[in-house]
N, C-alpha and C positions, 0 to 999 in steps of 0.2 A: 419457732426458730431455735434451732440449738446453740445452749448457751456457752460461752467462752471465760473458762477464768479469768479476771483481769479487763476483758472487755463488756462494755455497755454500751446495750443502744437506747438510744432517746427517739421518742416517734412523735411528731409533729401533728398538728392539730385535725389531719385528717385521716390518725393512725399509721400513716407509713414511717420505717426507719427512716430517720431525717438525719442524725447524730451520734456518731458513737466516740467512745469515750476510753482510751488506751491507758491502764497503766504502767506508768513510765518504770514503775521500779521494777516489773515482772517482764516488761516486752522492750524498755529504754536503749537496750546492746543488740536489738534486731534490725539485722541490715537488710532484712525485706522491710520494715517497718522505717529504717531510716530513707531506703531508695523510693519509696511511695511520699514519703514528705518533701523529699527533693525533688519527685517529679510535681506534685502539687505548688511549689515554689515556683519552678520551673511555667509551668503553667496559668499560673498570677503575673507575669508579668510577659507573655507572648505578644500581646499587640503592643508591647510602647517602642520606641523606634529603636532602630538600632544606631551606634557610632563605630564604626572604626576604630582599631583597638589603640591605634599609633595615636590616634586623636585623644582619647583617654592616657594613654601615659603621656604626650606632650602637655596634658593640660595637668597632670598631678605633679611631675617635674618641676613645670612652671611655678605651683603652689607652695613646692619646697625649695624652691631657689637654686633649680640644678638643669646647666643647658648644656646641653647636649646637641 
């Protein structure tokens, strides 16, 4: 595999890339590199339900003492 300045891979215990390893100070202002952690964000939390948006600000409102 050819290798990338700044990037590492780590390979798990049955030799495949399992891990790679981004440095932040050479690649930290890449917004292909920031839209890829946003979709992986993104993708950490798909199954948990969803609410209603109005249900969320009625209940943050509520918490700061503001009715609306």
């Amino acid at each position: 595999m050819e290798t990338t300045p700044g990037i590492k891979y780590t390979k798990d215990a049955s030799g495949k890339n399992r891990y790679i390893r981004v440095d932040l100070d050479m690649y930290g202002n890449n917004q292909a590199l920031e839209d890829f952690l946003d979709f992986l964000d993104i993708q950490s939390c798909k199954n948990e339900p969803m609410r209603p948006l109005r249900d969320i600000i009625r209940e943050q409102n509520q918490k700061r003492g503001i009715n609306v």
